[in-house]
Backbone bond lengths (Angstrom), bond angles and torsions (degrees), N, CA, C in turn:
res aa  C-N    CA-C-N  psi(-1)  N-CA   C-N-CA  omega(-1)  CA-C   N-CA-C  phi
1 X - - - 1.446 - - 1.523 109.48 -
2 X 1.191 119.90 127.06 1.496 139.48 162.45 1.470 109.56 -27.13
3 X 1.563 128.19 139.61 1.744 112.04 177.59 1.391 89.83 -100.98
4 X 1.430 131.96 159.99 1.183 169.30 149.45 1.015 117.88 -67.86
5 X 1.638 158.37 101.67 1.423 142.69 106.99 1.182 140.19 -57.13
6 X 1.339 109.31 179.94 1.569 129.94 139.83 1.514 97.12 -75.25
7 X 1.264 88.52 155.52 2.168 114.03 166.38 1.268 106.55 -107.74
8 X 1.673 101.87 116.35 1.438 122.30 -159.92 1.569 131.41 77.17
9 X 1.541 97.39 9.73 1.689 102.52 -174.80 1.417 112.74 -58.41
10 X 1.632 120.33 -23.73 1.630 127.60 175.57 1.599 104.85 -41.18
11 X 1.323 102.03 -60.40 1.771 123.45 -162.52 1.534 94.27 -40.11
12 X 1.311 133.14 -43.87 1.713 140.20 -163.10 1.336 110.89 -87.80
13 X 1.600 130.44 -16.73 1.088 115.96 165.95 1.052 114.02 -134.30
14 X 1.811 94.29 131.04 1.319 135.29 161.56 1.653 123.70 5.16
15 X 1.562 111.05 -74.03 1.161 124.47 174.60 1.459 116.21 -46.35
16 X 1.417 124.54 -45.70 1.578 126.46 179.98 1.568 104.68 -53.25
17 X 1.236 103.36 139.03 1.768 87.96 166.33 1.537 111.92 -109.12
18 X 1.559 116.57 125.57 1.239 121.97 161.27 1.358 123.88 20.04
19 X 1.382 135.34 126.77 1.326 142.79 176.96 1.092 130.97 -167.89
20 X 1.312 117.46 143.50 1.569 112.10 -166.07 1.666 104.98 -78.05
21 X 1.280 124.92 124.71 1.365 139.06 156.15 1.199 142.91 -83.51
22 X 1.374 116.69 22.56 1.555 119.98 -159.93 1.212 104.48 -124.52
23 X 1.434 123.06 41.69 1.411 151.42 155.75 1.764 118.57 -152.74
24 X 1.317 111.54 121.79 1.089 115.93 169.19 1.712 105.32 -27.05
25 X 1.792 109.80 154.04 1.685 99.55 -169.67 1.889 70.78 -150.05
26 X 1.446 93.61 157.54 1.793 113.48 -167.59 1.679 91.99 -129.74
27 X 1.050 119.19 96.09 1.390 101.64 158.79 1.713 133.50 -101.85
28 X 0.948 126.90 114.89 1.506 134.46 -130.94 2.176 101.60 -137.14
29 X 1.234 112.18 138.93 1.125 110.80 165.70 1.356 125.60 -48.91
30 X 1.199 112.13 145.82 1.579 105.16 -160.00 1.766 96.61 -90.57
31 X 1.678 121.79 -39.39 0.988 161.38 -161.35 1.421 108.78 -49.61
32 X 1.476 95.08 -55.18 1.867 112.47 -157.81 1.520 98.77 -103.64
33 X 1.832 74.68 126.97 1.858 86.60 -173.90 1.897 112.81 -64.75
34 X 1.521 124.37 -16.29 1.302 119.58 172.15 1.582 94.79 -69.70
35 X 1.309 132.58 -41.50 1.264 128.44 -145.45 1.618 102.58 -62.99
36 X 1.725 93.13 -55.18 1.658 106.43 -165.55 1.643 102.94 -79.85
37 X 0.745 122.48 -21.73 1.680 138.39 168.22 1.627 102.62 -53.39
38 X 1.377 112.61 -60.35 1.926 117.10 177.55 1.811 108.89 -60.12
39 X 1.455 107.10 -34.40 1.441 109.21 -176.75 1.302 99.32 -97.97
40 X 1.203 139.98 32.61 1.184 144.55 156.43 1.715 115.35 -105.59
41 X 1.501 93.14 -47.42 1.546 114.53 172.73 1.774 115.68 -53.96
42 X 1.288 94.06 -47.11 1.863 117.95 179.80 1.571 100.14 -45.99
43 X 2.030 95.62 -57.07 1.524 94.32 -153.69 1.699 95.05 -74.43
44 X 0.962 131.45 -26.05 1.981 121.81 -169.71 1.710 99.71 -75.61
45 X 0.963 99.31 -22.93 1.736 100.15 -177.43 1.470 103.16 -96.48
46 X 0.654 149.83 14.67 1.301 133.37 -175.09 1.199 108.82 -135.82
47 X 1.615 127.44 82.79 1.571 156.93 -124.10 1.712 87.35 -109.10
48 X 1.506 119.70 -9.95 1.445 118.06 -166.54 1.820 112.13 -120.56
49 X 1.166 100.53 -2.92 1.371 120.16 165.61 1.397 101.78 42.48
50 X 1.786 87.95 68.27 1.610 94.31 -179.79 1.833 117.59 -114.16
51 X 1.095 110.97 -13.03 1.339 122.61 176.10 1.318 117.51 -97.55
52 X 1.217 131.09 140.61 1.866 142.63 -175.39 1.600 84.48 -127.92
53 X 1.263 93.50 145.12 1.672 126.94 166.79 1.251 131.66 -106.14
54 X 1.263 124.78 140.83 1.860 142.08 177.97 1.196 127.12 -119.66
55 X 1.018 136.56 87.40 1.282 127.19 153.37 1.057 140.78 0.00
56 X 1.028 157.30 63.94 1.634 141.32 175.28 0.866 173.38 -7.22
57 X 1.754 89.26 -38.83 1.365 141.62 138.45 1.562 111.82 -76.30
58 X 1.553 122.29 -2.22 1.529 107.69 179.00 1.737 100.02 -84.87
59 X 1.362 105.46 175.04 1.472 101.36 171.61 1.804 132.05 -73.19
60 X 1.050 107.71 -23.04 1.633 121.30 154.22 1.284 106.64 -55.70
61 X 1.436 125.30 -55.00 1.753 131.24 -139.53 1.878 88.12 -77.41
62 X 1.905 110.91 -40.87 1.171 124.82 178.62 1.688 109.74 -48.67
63 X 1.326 98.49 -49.72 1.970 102.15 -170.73 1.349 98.57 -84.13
64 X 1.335 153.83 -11.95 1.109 147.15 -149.77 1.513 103.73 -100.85
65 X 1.690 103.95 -38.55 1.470 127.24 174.29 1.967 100.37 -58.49
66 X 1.224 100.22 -63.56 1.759 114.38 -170.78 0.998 98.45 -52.16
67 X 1.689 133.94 -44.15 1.548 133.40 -168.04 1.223 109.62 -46.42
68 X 1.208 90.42 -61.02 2.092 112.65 171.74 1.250 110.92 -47.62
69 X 1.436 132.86 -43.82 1.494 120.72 -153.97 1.030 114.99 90.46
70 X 1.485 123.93 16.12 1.471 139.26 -173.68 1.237 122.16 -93.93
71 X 1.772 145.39 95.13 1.160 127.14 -162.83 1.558 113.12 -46.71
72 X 1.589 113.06 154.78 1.743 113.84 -156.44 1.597 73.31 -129.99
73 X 1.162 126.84 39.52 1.637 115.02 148.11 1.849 113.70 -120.38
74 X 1.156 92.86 -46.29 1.671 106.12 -173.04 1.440 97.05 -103.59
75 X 1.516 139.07 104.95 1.075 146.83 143.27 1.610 141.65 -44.51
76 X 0.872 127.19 61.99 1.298 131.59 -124.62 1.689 100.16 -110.92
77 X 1.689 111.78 -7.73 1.435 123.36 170.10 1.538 94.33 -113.59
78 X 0.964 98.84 177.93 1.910 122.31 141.89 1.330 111.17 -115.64
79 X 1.898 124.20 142.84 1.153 104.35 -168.61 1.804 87.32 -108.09
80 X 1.592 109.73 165.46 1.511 114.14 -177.85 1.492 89.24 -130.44
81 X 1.543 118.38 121.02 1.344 129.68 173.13 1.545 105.12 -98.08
82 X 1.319 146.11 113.74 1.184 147.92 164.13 1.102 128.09 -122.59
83 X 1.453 156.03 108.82 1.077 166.19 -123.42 1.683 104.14 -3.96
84 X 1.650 110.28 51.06 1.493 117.19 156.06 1.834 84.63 107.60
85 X 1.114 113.93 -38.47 1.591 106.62 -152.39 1.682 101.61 -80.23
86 X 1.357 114.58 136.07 1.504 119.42 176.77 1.135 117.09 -92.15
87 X 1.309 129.41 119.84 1.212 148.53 176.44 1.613 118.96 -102.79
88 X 1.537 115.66 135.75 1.646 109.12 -155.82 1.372 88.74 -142.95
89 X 2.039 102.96 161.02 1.430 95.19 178.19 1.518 135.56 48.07
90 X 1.127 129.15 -162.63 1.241 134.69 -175.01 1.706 110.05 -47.32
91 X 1.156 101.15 -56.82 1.752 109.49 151.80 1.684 107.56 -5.25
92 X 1.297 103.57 -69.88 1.625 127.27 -129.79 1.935 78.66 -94.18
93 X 0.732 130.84 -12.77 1.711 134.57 -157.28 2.224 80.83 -102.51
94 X 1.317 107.16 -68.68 1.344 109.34 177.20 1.601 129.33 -40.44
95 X 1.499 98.40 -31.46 1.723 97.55 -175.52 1.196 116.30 -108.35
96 X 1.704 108.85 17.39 1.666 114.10 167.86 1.926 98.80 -106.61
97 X 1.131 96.82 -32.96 2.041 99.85 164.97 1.065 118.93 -66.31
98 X 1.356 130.99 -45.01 1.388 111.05 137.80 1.263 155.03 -16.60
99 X 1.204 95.73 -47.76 1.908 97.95 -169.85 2.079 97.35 -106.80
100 X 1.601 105.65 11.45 1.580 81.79 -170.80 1.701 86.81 -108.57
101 X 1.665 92.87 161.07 1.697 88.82 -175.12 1.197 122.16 -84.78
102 X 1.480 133.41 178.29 0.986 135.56 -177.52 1.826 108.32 79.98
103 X 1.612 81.16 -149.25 1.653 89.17 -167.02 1.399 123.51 -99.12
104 X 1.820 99.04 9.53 1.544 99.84 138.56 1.518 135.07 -63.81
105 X 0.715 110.88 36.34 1.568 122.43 -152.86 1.495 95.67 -108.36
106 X 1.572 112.19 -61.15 1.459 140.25 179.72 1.846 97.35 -31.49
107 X 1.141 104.46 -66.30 1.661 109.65 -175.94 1.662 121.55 -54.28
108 X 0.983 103.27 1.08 1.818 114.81 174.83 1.811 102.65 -84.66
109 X 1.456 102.33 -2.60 1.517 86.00 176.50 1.608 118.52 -109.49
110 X 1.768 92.09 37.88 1.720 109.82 174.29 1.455 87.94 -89.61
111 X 1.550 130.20 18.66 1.786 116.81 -179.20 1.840 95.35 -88.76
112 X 1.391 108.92 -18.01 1.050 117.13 -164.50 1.455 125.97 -75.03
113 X 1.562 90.67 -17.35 1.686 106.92 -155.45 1.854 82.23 -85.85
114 X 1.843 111.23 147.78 1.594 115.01 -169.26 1.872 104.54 -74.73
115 X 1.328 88.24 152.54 2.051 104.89 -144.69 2.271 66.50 -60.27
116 X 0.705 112.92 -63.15 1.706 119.17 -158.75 1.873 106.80 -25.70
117 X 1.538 111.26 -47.71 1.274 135.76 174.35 1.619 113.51 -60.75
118 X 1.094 101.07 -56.53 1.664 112.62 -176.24 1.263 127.63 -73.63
119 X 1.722 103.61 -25.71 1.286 105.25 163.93 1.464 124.73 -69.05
120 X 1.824 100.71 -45.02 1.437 105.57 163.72 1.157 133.55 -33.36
121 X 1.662 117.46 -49.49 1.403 112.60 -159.31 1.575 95.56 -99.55
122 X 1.839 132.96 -8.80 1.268 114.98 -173.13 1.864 101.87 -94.93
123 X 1.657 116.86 -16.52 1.058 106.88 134.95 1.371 159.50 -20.98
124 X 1.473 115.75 -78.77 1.364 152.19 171.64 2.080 90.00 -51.29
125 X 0.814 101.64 -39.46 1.888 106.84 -178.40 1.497 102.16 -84.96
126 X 1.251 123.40 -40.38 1.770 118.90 -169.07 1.136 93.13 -81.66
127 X 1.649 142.44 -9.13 1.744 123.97 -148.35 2.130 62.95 -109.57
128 X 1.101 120.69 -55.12 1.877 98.49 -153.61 1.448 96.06 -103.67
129 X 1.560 130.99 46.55 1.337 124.96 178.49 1.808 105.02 -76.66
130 X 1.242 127.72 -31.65 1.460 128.99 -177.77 1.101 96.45 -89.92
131 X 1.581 161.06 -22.79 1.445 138.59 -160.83 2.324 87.24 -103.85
132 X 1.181 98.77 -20.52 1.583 97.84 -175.65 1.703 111.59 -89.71
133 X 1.023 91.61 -56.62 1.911 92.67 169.66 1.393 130.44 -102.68
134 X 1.858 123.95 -10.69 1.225 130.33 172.03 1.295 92.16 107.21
135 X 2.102 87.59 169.45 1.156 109.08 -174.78 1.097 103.80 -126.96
136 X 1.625 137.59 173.34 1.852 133.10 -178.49 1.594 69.31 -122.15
137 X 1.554 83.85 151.01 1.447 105.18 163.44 1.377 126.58 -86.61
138 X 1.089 100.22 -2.86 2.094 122.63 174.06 1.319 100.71 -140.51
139 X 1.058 101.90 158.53 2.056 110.81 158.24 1.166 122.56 -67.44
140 X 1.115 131.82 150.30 1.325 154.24 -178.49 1.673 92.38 -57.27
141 X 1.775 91.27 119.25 1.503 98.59 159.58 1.285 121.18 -110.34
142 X 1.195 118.52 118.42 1.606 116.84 -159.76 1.903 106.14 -82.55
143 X 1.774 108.94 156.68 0.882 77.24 174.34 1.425 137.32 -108.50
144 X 1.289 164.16 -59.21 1.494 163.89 -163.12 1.740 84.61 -131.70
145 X 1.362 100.81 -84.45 1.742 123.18 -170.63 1.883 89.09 -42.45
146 X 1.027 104.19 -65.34 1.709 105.58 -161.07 2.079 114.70 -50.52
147 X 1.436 83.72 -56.56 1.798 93.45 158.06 0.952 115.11 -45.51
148 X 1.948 148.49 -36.79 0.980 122.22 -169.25 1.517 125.49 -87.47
149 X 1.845 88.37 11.97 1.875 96.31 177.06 1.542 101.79 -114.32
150 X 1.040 116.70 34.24 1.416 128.93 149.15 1.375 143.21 -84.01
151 X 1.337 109.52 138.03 1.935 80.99 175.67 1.245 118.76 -70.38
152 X 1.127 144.96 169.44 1.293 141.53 157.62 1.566 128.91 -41.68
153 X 1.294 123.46 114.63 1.573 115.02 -153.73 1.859 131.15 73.05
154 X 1.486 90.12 -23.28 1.537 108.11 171.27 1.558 113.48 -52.58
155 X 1.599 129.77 7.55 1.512 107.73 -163.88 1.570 82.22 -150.46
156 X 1.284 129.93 -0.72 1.671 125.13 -179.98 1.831 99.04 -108.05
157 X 1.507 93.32 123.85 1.470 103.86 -176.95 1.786 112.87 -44.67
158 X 1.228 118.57 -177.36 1.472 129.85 -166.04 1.779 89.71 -100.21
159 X 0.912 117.38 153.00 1.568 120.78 166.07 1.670 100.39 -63.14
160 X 1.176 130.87 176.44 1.272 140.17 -176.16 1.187 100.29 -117.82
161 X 1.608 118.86 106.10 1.589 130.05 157.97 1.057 130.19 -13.23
């Protein structure tokens, strides 16, 4: 099932730390080669350098997950922050096709497909995304150019609890 907010509910709690929002933000497993592979895909397509990236494993990507109610070990969405509003799952796949140009555009009308269906099949993909495409044995270290579409701290893992 899709999570639900408020738009801008981050800004009110405490635990999140501060961040600039005035670009759509992707926060994505650092781990999973589909994951960093889509935020790789995002960043070559996206000719308007409109999306910044998070880690998951960073300490934001960690509270951003908890904000939600989202376990902050097993990532099992990607979250899509866009003008405050969180977008998840298949959701979250639609409101980055959206904003990229061209005729990626067309594929934003997976918002369409019924939430019951879409959850299923973006499910059924998050439960075997590491035995189907792999796993890194570290997170993705981005490099100079790639870091600078990060948020700040958005790409250095969380300390370990």
């Amino acid at each position: 099932m899709a999570v639900h907010a408020q738009r801008h509910s981050y800004r009110d709690d405490a635990s999140v730390p501060r961040f600039d929002d005035g670009r759509p933000i992707v926060v994505f497993d650092g781990v999973c080669v589909l994951c960093s592979g889509s935020m790789h895909f995002i960043q070559q397509h996206d000719t308007r350098d409109a999306f910044r990236f998070v880690l998951a494993q960073s300490a934001l990507g960690q509270a951003l997950f908890r904000h939600y109610g989202l376990p902050a070990e097993n990532f099992d969405t990607v979250l899509v922050l866009d003008d405050g509003v969180l977008h998840t799952k298949l959701d979250a796949f639609a409101a980055v096709m959206r904003r990229l140009p061209g005729a990626w555009r067309v594929l934003s009308a997976a918002r369409f497909i019924p939430s019951l269906i879409a959850d299923l099949m973006y499910d059924l993909v998050a439960k075997n995304r590491y035995r189907w495409f792999g796993k890194r044995e570290a997170c993705l270290m981005p490099t100079a150019a790639l870091r600078a579409r990060f948020l700040p701290d958005g790409w250095k893992t969380a300390p370990a609890s």
